[in-house]
C-alpha positions as CSV (number, residue, x, y, z in Angstrom):
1,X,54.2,36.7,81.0
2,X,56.4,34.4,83.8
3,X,55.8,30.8,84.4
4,X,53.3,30.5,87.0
5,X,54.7,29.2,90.3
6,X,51.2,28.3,91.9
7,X,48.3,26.2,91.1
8,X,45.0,28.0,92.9
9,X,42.8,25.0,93.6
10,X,38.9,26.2,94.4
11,X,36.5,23.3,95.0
12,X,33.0,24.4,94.7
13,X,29.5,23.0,95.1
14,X,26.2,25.0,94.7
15,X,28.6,27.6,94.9
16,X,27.6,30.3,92.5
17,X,26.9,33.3,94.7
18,X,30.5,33.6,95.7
19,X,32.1,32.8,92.3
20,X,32.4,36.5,91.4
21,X,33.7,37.9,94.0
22,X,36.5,34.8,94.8
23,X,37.5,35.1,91.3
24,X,37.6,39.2,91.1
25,X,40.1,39.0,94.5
26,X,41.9,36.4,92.5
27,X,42.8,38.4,89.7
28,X,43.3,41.4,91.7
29,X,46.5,39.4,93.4
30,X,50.0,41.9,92.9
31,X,51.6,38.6,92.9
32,X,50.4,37.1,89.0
33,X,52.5,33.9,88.7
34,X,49.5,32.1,89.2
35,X,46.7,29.7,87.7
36,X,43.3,29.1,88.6
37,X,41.9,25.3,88.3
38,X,37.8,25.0,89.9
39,X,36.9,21.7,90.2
40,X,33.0,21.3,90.6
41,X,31.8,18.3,92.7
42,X,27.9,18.2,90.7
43,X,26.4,21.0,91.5
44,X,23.2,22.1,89.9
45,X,23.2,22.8,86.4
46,X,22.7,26.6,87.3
47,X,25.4,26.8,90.2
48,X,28.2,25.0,88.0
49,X,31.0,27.4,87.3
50,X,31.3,29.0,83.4
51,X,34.5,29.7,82.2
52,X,33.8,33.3,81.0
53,X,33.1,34.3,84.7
54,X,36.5,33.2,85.8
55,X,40.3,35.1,85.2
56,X,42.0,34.5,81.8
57,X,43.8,31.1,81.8
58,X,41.7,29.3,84.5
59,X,40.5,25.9,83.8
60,X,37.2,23.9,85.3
61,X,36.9,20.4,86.1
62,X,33.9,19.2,86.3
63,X,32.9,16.0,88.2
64,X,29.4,14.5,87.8
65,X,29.4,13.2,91.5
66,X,29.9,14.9,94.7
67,X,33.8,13.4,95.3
68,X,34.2,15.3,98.7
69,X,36.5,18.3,99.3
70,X,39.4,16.0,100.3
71,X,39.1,14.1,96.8
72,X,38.2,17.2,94.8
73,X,41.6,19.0,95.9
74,X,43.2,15.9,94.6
75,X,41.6,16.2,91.3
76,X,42.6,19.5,91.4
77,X,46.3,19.2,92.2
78,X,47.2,15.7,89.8
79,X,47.9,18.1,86.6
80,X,49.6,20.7,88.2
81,X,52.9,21.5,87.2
82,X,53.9,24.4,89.9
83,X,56.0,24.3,92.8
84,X,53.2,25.5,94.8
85,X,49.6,24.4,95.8
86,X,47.0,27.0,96.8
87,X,43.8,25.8,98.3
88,X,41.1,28.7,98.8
89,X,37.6,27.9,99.1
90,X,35.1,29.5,96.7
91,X,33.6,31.7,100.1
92,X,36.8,33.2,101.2
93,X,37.7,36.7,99.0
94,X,41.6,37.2,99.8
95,X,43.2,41.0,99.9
96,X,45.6,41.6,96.9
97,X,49.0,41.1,98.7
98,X,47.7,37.5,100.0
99,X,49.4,35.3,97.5
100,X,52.8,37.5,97.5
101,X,52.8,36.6,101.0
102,X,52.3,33.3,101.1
103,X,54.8,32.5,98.6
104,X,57.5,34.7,100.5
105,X,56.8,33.1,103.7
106,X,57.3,29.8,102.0
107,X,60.2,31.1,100.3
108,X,61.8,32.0,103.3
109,X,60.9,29.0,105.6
110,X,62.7,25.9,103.6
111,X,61.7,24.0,106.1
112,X,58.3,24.5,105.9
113,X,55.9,22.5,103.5
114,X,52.2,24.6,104.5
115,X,52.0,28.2,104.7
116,X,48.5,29.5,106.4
117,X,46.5,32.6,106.2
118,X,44.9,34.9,108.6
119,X,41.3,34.5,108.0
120,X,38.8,37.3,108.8
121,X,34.8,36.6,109.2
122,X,33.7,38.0,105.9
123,X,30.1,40.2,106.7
124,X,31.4,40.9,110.6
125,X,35.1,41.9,109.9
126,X,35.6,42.5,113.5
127,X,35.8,39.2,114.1
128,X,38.5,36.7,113.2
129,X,37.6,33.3,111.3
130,X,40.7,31.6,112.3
131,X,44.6,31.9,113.2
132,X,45.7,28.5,112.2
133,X,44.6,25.2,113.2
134,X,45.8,23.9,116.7
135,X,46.1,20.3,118.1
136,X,45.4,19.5,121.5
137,X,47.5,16.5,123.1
138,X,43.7,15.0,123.7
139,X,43.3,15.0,119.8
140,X,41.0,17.5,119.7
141,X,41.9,20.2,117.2
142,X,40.3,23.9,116.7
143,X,40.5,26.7,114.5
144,X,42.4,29.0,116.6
145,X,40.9,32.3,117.3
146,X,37.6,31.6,116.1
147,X,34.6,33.8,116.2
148,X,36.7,36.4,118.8
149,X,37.6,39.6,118.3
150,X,39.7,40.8,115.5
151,X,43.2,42.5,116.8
152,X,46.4,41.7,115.9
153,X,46.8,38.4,114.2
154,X,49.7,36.4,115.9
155,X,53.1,36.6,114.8
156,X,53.9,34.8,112.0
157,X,55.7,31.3,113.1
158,X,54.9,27.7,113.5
159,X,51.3,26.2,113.9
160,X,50.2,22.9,113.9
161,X,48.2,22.8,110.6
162,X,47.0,25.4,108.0
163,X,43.0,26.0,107.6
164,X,42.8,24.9,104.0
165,X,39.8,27.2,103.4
166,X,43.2,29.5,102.6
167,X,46.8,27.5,102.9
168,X,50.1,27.0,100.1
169,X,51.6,23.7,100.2
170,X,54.5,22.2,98.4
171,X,53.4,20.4,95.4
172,X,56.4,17.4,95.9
173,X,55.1,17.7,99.5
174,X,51.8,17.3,99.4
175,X,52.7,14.4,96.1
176,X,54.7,12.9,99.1
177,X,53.0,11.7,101.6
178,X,50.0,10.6,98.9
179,X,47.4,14.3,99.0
180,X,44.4,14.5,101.1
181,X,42.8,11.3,102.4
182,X,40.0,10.9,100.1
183,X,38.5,8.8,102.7
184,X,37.5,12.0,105.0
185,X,35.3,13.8,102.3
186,X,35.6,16.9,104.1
187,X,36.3,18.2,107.4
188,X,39.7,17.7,109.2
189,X,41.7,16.5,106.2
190,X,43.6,19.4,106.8
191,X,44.1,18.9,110.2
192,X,45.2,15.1,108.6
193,X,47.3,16.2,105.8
194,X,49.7,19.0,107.8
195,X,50.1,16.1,110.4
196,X,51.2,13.6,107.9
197,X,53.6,16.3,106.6
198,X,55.2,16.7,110.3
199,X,55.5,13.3,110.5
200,X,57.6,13.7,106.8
201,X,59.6,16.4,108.7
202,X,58.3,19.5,107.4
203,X,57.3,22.4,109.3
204,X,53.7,24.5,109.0
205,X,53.8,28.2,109.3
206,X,50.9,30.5,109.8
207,X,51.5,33.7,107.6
208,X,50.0,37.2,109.9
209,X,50.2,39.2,106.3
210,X,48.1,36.5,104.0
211,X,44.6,37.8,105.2
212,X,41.2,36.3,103.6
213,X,37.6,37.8,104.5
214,X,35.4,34.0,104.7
215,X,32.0,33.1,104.9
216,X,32.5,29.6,106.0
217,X,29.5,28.7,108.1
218,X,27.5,32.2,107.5
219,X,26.1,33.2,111.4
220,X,28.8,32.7,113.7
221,X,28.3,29.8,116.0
222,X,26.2,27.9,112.7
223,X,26.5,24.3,113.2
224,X,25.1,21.2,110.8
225,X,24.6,17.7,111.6
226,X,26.9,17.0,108.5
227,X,29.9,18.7,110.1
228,X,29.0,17.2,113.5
229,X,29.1,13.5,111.8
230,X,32.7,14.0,109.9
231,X,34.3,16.3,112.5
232,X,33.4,13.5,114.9
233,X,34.4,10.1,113.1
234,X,37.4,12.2,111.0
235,X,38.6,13.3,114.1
236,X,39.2,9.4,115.7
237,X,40.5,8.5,113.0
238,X,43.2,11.0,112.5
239,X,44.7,10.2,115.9
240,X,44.6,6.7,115.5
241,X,46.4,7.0,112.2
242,X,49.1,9.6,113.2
243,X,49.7,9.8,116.3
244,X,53.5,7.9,117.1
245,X,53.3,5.1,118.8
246,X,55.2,6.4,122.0
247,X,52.3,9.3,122.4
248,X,49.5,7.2,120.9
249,X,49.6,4.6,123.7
250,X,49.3,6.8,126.9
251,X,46.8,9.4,125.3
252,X,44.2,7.3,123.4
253,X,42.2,6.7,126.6
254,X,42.3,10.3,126.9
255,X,41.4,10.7,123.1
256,X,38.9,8.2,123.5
257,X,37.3,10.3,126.8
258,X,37.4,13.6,125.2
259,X,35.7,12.3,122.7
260,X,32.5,11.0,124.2
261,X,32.8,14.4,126.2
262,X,32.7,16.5,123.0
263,X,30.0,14.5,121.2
264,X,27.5,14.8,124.8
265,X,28.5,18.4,124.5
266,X,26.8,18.8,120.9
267,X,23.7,16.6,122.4
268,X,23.4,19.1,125.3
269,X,23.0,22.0,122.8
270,X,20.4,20.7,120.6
271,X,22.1,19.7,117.9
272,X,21.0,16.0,117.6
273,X,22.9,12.7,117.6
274,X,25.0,13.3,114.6
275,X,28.3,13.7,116.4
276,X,28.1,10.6,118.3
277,X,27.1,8.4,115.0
278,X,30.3,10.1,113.7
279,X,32.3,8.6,116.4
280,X,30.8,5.6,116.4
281,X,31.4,5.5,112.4
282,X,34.9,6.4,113.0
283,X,35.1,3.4,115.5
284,X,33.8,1.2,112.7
285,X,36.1,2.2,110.0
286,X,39.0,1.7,112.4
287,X,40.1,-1.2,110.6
288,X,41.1,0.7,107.8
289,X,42.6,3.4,109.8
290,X,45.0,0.8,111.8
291,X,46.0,-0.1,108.2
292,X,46.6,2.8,107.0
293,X,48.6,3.7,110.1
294,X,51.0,1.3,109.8
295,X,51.9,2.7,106.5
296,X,52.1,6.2,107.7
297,X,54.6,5.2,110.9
298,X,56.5,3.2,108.7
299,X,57.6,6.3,106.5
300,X,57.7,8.6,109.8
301,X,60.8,11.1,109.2
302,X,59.8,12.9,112.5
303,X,60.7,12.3,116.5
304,X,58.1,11.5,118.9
305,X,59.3,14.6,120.8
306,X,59.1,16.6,117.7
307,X,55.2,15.8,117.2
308,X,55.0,16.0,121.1
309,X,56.2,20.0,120.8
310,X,54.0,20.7,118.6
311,X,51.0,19.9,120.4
312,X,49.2,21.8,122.8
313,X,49.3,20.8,126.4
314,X,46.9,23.4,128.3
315,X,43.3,22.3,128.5
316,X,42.8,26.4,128.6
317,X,44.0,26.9,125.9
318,X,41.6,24.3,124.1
319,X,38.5,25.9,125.9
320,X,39.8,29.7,125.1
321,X,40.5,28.7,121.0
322,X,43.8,30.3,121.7
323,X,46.5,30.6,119.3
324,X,49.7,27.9,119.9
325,X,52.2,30.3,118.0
326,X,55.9,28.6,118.0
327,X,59.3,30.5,116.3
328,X,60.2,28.5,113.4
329,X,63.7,26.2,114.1
């Protein structure tokens, strides 16, 4: 049997239900150069994952507190010995060709240091689940194509970050510029980690042919006052600690305003005041952020007008959840 070449890292909490069907599409995969690490973050005793339920070879780590999905990935990645990283959550079931595609897009963009997936809504596969992550010059990032009809994904090419419900990074990569910010727990440490990458110089490609059916929230349009409170305060402080100086300047009052606007917005649909005690936690961990940021644009490989290109301009776009699809240079 070859070497493997990628380290499949599932984090899971409470997540039993799924475990047999995630690991089934795993081990269906035509592409077998892989290994299978599930890191538990405390679930109950009857939800934790059991090594005979998984493929051959997998191991389980399991931690005794709930370390976050940021942390957890970590975990997951110190040991691993592959060139590749491949994040999947334990609720998204992947089609057989999904890691042979991943690692041939990567393979063929050198450049490129994320590779992201085309992500169906598993139970209403007429609908898409998302098309890559896109950043809005505002600093307000979506999951591109979102809850809409399923048609043709978009062409493969550049994105601004891979959904890491699904997404291969390079190992020396993502070793690089120091993993997922354990800091976040979950929500938009993707969105953080593919920006620190550009800012490394690497490129993020979304991959039409790497397709995943996922749960994710269950009904579409589901929202929780824990994903209000971290997209909110994760959200502040990924601008504040990526953003190059030359962008960051004129656009944080415009950050700042979108903001507010996008926290009243989840007031106004009668979803409570989590969002804007996320924001006004993310103002109050600032300190650490600024610190953090200095370190960050210190090791900044990438031109302002690089990160500026790969942003999206259009306020219609950001209101649509359309797909910013770029050819690869």
């Amino acid at each position: 049997m070859s070497d493997p070449v990628a380290t499949i890292i599932v984090v899971t909490h409470n997540s039993a239900r799924w475990l047999e069907r995630m690991s089934a599409a795993v081990a269906a995969q035509t592409e077998t150069r892989w290994r299978l690490v599930v890191v538990d973050n405390a679930s109950r005793a009857d939800e934790r994952p059991q090594l005979t339920a998984l493929p051959a070879g997998s191991s389980v780590v399991q931690n005794e507190t709930n370390l976050g999905f940021a942390a957890a990935n970590n975990v997951g990645a110190q040991d691993a010995q592959t060139p590749y990283l491949v994040l999947l959550n334990p609720d998204a079931f992947p089609e057989p060709g999904w890691l042979a595609a991943l690692i041939t897009a990567v393979e063929r963009y050198p450049g490129a240091a994320a590779i992201g997936s085309t992500q169906i809504r598993a139970g209403h596969e007429t609908l898409f689940d998302g098309t890559g992550d896109v950043m809005h010059a505002s600093g307000l990032a979506y999951r591109s194509n979102y809850g809409r009809p399923r048609s043709a994904p978009p062409p493969e090419g550049e994105t601004f970050s891979a959904c890491a419900a699904a997404m291969l990074v390079r190992r020396a990569a993502f070793e690089n510029v120091g993993g997922f910010d354990a800091r976040y727990f979950c929500y938009l440490e993707d969105v953080d980690l593919c920006f620190r990458l550009r800012l490394d110089g690497w490129r993020i490609v979304q991959c039409a042919d790497a397709v995943v059916a996922h749960v994710g929230g269950g009904v579409l349009g589901a929202r929780s006052a824990f994903g209000d409170f971290h997209g909110a305060r994760n959200r502040l402080w990924t601008f504040v600690k990526c953003m190059p100086a030359p962008l960051f300047w004129p656009l944080f009052p415009v950050h700042v305003a979108a903001s507010v606007l996008a926290v009243t917005a989840t007031l106004l649909q009668g979803r409570g005041f989590a969002a804007w005690h996320g924001l006004i936690a993310g103002f109050a961990g600032l300190g650490a952020m600024w610190n953090a940021r200095g370190a960050v644009q210190r090791a900044r490989k990438a031109r302002s007008g690089d990160i500026a290109a790969a942003l999206a301009w259009n306020p219609l776009r950001f209101i649509g959840r359309r797909p910013v699809i770029r050819p690869v240079r």
